[in-house]
C-alpha positions as CSV (number, residue, x, y, z in Angstrom):
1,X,112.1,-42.3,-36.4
2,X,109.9,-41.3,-33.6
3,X,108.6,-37.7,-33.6
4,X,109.9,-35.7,-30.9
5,X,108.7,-33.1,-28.6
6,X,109.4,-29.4,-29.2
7,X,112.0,-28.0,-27.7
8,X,111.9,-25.7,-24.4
9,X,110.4,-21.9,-25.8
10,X,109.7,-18.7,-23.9
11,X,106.4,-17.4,-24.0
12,X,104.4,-14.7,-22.3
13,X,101.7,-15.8,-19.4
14,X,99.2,-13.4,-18.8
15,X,97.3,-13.9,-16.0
16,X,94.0,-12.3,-14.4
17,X,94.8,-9.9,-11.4
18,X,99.0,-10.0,-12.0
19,X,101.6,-8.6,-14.1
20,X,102.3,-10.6,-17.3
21,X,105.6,-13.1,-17.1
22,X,108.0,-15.1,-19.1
23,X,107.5,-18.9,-18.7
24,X,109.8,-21.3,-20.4
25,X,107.4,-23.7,-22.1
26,X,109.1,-27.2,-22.0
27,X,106.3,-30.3,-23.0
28,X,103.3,-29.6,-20.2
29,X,106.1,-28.0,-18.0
30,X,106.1,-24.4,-17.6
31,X,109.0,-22.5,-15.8
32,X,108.3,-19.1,-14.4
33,X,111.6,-17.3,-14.9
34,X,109.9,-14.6,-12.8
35,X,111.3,-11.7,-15.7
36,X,108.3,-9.5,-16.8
37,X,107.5,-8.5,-20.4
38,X,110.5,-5.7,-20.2
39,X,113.2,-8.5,-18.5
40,X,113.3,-10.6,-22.1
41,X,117.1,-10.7,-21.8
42,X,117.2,-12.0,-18.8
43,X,114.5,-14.9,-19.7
44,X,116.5,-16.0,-22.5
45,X,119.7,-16.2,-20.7
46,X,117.4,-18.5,-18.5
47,X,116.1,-20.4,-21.3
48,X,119.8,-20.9,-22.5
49,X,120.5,-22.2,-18.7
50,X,117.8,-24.5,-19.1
51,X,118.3,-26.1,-22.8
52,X,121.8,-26.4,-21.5
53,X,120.9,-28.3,-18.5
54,X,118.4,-30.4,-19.4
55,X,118.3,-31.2,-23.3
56,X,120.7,-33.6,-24.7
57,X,121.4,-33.6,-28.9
58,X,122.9,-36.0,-31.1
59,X,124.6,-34.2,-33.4
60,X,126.7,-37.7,-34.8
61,X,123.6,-37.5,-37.6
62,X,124.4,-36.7,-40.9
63,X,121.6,-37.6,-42.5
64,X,118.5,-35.1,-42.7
65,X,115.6,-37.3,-42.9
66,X,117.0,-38.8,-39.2
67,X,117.5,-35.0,-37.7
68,X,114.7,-33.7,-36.3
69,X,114.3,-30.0,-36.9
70,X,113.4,-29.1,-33.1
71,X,117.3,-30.3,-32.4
72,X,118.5,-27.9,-34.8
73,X,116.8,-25.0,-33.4
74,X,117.6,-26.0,-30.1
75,X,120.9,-26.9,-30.8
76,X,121.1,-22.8,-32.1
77,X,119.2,-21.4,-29.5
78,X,121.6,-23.5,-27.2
79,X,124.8,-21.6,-27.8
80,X,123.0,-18.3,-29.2
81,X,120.1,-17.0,-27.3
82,X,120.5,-13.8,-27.6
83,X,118.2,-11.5,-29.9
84,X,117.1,-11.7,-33.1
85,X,117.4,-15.5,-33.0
86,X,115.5,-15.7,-30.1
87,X,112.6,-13.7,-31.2
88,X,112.4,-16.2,-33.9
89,X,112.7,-19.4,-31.8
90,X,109.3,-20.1,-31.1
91,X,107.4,-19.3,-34.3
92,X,109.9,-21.8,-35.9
93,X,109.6,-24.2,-33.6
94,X,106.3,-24.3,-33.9
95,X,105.7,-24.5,-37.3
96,X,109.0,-26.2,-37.6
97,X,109.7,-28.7,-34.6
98,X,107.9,-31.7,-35.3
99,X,109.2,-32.0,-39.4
100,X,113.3,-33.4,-40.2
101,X,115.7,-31.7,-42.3
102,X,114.3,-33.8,-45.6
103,X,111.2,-31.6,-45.1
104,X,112.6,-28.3,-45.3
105,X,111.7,-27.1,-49.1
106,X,110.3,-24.6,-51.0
107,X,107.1,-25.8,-50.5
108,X,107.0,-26.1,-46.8
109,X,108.9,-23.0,-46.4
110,X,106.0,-21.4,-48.5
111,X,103.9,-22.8,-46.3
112,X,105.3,-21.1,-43.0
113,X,105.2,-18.0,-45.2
114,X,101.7,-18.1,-45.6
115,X,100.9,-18.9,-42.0
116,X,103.1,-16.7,-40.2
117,X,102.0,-14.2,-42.5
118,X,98.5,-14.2,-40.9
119,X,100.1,-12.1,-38.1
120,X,103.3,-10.7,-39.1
121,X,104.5,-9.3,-41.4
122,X,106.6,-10.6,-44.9
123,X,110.0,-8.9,-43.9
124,X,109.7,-10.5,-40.6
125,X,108.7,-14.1,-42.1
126,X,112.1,-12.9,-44.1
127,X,114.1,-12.4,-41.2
128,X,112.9,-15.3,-39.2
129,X,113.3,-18.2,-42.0
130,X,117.0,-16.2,-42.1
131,X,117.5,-17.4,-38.7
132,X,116.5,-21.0,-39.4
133,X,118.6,-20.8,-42.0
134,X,121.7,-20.1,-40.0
135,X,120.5,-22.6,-37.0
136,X,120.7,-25.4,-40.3
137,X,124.3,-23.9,-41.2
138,X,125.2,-24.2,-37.7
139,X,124.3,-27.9,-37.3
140,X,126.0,-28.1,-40.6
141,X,129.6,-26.9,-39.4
142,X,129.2,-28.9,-36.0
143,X,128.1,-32.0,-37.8
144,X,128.8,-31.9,-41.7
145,X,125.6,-32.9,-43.3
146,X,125.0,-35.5,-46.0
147,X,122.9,-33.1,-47.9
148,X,122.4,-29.2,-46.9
149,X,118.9,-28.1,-47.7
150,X,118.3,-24.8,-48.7
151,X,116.0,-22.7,-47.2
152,X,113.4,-20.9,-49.2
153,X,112.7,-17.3,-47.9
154,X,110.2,-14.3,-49.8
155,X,111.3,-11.4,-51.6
156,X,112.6,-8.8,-49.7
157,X,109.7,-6.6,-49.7
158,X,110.2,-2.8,-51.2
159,X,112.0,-0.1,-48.6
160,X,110.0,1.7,-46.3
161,X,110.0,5.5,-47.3
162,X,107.7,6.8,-44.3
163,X,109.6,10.2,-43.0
164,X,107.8,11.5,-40.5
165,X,107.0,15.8,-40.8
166,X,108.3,17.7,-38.3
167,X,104.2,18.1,-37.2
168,X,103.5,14.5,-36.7
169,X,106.4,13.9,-34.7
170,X,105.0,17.0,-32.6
171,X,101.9,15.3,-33.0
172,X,103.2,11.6,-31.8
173,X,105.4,13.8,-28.5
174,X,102.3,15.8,-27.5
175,X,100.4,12.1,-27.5
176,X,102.6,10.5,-25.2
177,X,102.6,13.4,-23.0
178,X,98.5,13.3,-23.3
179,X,98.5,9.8,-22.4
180,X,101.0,10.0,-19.4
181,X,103.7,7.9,-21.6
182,X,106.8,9.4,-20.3
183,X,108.8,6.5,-21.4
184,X,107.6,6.5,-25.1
185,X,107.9,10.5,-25.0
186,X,111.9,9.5,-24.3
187,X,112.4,6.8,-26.7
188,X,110.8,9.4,-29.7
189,X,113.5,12.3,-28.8
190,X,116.6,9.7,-28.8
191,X,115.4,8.1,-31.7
192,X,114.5,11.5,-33.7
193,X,117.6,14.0,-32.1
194,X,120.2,10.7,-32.4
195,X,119.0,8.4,-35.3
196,X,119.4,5.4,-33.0
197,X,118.2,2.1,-33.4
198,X,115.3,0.3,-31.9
199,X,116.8,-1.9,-29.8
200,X,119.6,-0.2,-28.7
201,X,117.4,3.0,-27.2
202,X,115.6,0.5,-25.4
203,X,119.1,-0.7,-24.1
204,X,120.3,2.6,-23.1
205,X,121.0,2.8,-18.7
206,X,122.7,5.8,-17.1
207,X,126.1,4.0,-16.4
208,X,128.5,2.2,-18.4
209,X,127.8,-1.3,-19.0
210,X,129.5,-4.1,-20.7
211,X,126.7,-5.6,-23.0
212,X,124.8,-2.5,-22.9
213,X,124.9,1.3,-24.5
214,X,124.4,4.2,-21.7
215,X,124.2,8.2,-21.6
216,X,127.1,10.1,-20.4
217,X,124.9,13.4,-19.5
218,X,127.8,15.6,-18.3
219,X,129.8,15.0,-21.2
220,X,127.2,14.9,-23.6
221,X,128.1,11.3,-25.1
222,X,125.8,8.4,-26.1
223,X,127.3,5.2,-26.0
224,X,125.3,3.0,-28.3
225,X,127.5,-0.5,-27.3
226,X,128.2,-1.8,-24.0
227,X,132.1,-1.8,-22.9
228,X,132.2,-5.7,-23.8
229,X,130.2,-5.8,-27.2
230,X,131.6,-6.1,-30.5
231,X,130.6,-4.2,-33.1
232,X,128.5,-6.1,-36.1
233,X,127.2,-4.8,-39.5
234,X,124.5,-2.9,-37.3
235,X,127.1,-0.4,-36.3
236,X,126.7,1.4,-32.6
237,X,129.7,3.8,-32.4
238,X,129.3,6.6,-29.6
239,X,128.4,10.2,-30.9
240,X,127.7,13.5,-29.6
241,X,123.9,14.5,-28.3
242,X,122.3,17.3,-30.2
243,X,122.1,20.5,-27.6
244,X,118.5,20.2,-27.6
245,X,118.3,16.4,-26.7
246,X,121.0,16.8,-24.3
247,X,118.8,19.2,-22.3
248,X,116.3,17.3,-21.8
249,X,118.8,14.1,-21.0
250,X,120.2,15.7,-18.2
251,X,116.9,17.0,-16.9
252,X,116.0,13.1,-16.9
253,X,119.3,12.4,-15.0
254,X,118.4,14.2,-12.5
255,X,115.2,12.9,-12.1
256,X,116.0,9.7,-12.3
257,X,119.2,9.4,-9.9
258,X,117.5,12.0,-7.8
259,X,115.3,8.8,-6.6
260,X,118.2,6.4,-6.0
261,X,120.4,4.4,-8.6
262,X,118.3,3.8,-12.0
263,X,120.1,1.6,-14.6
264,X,117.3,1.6,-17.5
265,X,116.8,4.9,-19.6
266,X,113.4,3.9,-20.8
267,X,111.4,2.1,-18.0
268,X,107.8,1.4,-17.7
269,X,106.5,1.0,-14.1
270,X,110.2,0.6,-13.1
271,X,111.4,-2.3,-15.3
272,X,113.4,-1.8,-18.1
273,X,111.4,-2.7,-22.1
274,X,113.1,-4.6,-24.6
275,X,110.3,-3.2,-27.4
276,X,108.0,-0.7,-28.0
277,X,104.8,-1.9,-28.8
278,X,101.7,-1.1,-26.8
279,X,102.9,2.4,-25.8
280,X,104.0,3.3,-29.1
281,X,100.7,2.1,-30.8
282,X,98.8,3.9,-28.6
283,X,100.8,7.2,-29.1
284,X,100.5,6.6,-33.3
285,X,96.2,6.1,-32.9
286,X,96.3,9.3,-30.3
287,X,98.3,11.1,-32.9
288,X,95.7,10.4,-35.4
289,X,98.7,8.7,-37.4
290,X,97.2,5.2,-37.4
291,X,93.6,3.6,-36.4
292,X,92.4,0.1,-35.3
293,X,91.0,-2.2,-37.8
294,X,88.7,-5.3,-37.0
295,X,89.6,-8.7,-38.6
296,X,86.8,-11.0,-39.5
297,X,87.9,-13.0,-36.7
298,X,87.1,-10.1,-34.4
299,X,90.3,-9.2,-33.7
300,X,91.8,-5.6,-34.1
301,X,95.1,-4.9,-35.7
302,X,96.8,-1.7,-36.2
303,X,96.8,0.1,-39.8
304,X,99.9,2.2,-39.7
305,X,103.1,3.1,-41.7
306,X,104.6,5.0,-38.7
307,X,106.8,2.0,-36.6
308,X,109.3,2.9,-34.2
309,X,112.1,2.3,-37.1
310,X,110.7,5.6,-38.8
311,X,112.4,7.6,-36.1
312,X,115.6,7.1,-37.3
313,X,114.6,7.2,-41.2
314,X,112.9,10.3,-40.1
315,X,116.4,11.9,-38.3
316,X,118.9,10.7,-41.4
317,X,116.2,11.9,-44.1
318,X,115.9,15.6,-42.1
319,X,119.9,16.0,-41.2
320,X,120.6,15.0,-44.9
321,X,117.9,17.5,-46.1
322,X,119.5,20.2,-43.8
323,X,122.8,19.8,-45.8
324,X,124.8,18.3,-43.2
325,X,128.1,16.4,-44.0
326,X,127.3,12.7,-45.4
327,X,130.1,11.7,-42.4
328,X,128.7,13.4,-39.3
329,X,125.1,11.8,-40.2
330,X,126.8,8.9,-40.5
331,X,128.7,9.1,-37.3
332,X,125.3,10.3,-35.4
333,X,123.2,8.0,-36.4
334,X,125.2,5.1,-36.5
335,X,124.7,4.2,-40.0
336,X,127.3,3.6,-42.5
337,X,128.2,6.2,-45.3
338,X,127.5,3.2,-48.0
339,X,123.6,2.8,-46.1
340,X,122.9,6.6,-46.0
341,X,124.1,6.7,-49.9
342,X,122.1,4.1,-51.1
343,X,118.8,4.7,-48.9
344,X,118.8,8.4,-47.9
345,X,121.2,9.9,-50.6
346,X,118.2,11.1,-52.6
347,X,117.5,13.8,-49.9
348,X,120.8,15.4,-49.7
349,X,120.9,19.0,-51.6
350,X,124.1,17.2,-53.3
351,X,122.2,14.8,-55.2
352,X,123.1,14.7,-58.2
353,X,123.7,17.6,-58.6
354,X,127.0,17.9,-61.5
355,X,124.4,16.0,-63.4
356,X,121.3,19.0,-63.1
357,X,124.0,21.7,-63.6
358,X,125.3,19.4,-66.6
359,X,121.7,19.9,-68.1
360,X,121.5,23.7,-68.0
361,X,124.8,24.0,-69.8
362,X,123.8,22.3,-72.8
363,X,119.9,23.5,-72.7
């Protein structure tokens, strides 16, 4: 069969003299969807508007060896462009777009493993084969296949047991105030004080939303989901802010209403982020908690163990070290009691402890 074109991507434009933007990339074409870096919601719900206008897939194919892997992807991103899939689109289709479903095998998956692995890292290559995984199931339950192939992905890597001190996360606040990083000093106290995800800090806005979380300052709530969301595996239930945070969230209310109606929490130069990257890695080399290393093929990376998901390992580690209740960490932090039990358990006083007092009986 002839090999087709890959399907329609986002991807960042940077250009010389103006702010960066989303361009759908579709063959030569590029769309500007006129979203900066921090609109990527927005861009995919663009790029969903455009697959769904202008690509047409055959899904009456049963057979892998005449299914073109760029339709599957496509035909995933097509009815869910929302996040993490999205994030994974383009590396897949890359790698993936131009191969049919009788290609897809360990060894080609070992492959994109090796590549992709050149700039990210293994639990990401993990997470993004996980997602072509699903886009093949879903081609698979609109249009049975003859033969399912399986999708080979790497060992899920060891877990991350970074916690920062209570001095390095002084160390990481007092950098983004150094460096004028308001926005980064913001997303380190919800994420330290509240245990809150990544994502869903960066989601945060100062009134209620239906596919976002907000702040209720006066009444001291954080609403993790938007009115309209449903709640997955990654739980967002609402909680109570600490005292300490809540000070300094109501001091930001009143900053930020003060200067007219502000929806994002977290905003650099007035547009909301969807990730913390440049800020934050600046912050963790200012802190002296990570430092820039040169590849061979001049390019720098960052050497570092402190990501913005040690924020809320850091808070669930410290609360459970405190000796607070396995439940109201739980409910804080938005983690299930099962999760904090089989991750952070170690750190409560209670550890097992019948089994240490069981030992001094019989010594």
């Amino acid at each position: 069969m002839p090999r087709k074109r890959l399907p329609a991507r986002l991807r960042i434009r940077e250009r010389d003299g103006r702010e960066p933007r989303w361009v759908i990339v579709d063959g030569r074409t590029e769309i500007d969807t006129g979203c900066g870096p921090g609109d990527y919601k927005i861009a995919t719900e663009k790029l969903g508007e455009h697959i769904n206008r202008t690509t047409k897939i055959d899904t009456s194919k049963r057979n892998p060896a005449q299914i073109s892997c760029s339709d599957v992807i496509a035909l995933y991103l097509k009815h869910k462009p929302e996040a993490p899939g999205c994030y994974h689109g383009t590396p897949l289709v890359e790698f993936w777009g131009l191969k049919t479903l009788a290609e897809v095998n360990g060894q080609n998956c070992r492959a994109y493993a090796e590549e992709r692995g050149r700039k990210v890292s293994q639990s990401t290559v993990r997470r993004e084969l996980g997602t072509f995984r699903a886009a093949i199931k879903f081609w698979h339950v609109e249009s049975p296949l003859n033969a399912v192939p399986a999708v080979w992905k790497p060992e899920e890597g060891a877990r991350r047991e970074r916690v920062l001190t209570r001095q390095e996360a002084a160390q990481l606040l007092r950098a983004a105030r150094r460096l004028g990083l308001g926005y980064v000093a913001r997303f380190i106290l919800l994420g330290l004080y509240t245990g809150t995800r990544h994502a869903a800090i960066l989601a945060l806005r100062w009134y209620p939303s239906p596919d976002a979380g907000w702040l209720d300052a006066e009444a001291g709530i954080i609403y993790r989901a938007g009115t309209d969301e449903k709640q997955t595996r990654k739980r967002k239930p609402p909680a109570r802010m600490p005292d300490r945070l809540l000070a300094h969230v109501r001091r930001w209310a009143s900053l930020d209403l003060a200067q007219g109606p502000q929806m994002a929490v977290i905003r650099y130069k007035g547009h909301p982020i969807t990730r913390q990257q440049r800020g934050w890695d600046a912050c963790v080399v200012e802190a002296g908690l990570g430092r820039y290393v040169r590849r061979k093929d001049g390019s720098e990376i960052l050497e570092t163990d402190v990501t913005p998901h040690v924020l809320k390992h850091s808070a669930a580690t410290w609360l459970l070290r405190a000796g607070m209740d396995l439940w109201d960490v739980a409910g804080l932090t938005g983690t299930s009691t099962k999760t904090l039990e089989n991750v952070y358990g170690h750190h409560s006083p209670e550890f097992q402890k019948s089994t240490a007092k069981a030992f001094r009986k019989h010594a």
